[in-house]
C-alpha positions as CSV (number, residue, x, y, z in Angstrom):
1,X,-0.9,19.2,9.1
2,X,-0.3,19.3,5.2
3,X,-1.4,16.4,3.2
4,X,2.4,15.2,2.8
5,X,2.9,15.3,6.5
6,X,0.1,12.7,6.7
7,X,1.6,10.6,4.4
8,X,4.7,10.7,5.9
9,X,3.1,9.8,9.8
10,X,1.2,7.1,8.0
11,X,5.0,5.0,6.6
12,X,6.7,5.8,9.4
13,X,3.7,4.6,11.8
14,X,3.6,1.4,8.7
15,X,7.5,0.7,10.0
16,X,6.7,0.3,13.7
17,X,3.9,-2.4,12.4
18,X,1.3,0.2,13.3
19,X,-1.7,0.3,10.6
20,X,-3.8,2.7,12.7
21,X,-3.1,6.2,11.1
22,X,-3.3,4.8,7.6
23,X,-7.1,4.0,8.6
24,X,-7.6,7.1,10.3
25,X,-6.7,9.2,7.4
26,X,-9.2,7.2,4.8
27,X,-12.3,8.8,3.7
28,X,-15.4,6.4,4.4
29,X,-16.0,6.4,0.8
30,X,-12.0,5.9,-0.3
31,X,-11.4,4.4,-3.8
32,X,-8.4,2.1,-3.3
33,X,-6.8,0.7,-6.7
34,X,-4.4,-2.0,-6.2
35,X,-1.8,-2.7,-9.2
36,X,-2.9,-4.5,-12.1
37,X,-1.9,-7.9,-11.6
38,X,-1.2,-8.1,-7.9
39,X,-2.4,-11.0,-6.4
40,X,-4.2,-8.9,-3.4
41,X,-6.0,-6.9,-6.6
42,X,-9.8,-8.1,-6.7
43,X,-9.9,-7.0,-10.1
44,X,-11.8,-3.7,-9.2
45,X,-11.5,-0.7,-7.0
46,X,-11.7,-1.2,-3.3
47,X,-14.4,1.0,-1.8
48,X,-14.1,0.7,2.0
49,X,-11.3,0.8,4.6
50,X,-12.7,-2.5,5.6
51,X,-12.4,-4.0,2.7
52,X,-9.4,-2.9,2.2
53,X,-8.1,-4.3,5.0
54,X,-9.3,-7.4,4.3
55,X,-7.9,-7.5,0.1
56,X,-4.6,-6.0,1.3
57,X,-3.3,-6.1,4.9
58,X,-5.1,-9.4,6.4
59,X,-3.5,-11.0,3.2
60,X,-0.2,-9.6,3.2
61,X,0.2,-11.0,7.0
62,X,-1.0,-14.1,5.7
63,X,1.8,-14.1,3.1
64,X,4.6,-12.2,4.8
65,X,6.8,-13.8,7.8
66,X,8.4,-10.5,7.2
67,X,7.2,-7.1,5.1
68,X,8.9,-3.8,4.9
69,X,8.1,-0.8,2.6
70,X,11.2,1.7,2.9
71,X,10.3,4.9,1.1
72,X,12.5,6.5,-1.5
73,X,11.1,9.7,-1.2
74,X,7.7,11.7,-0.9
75,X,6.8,14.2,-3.3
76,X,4.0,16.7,-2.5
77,X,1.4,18.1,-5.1
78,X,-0.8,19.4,-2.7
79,X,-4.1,17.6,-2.8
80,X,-1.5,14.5,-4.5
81,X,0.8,13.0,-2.6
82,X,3.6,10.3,-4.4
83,X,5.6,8.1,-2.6
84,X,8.1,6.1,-4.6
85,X,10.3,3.2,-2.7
86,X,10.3,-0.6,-2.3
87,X,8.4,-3.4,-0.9
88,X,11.0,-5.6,0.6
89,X,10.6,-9.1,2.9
90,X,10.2,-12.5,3.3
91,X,6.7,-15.0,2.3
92,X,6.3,-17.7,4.8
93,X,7.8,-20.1,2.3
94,X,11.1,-18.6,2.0
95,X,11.3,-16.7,-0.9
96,X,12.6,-13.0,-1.0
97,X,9.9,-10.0,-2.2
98,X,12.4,-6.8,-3.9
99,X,9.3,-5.0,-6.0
100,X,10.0,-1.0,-7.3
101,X,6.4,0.8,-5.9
102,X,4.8,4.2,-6.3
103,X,1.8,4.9,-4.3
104,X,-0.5,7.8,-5.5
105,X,-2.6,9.5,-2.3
106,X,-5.2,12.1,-3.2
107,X,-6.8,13.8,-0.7
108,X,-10.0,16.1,0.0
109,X,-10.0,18.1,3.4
110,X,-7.6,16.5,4.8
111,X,-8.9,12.8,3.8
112,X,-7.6,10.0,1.4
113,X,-10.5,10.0,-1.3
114,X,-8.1,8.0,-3.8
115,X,-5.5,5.6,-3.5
116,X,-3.6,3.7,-6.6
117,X,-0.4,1.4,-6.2
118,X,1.6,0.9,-8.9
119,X,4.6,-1.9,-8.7
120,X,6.8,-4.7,-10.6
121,X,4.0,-7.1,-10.2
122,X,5.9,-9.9,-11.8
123,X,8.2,-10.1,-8.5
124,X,4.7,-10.0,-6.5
125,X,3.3,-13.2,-8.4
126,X,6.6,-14.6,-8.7
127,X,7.0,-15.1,-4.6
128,X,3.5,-15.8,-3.8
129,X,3.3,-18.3,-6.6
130,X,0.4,-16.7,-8.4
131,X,1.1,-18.1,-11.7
132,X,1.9,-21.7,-10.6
């Protein structure tokens, strides 16, 4: 399976509400960046899957009554994969999320060694009231 083909199985398991593949395709040693500026950012890398899922998913399912991330397209490098599209959905107070994203993979036989997220995170701290 080429490195795009993973990152494809891992959005279109994401869709279904199904985290799994994302986890199984992380290196033990991973470097996650989130976006400078977004609120689930801890202001440095993010060195495990654990940790990353708690910084990222356990607080985006605090935040989110509903979270979609409908990609634009995939564009494979090779050992880089680029994923550009938008996060889309609904906090638990109401208010609408519409944020432009581009996800960076980079892999190593077969395994995520690097992850970085860019996105408009203006809209991010705008709905989850980050600045208030």
């Amino acid at each position: 399976m080429s490195n795009a083909s993973i990152v494809e199985n891992i959005y279109t398991h994401l869709a279904e509400g199904d985290f799994k593949p994302i986890f199984e395709a992380l290196a033990p040693d991973v470097e996650w960046i989130e976006a400078e500026n977004i609120p689930y950012s801890p202001g440095h890398s993010i060195v495990s899957p654990g940790d990353i899922q708690k910084y990222v998913f356990d607080e985006l399912a605090k935040d989110f009554a509903e979270f979609h991330m409908p990609v634009k397209r995939i564009v494979d490098g090779g050992q880089t994969v680029v994923v550009e599209g938008r996060y889309t959905g609904t906090t638990n107070t109401g208010k609408d999320l519409d944020a432009i994203y581009a996800h960076v993979w980079t892999f190593d036989n077969s395994k995520v060694v690097h992850f970085q997220q860019y996105s408009d995170t203006w809209q991010w701290r705008r709905v989850l009231d980050a600045d208030a």
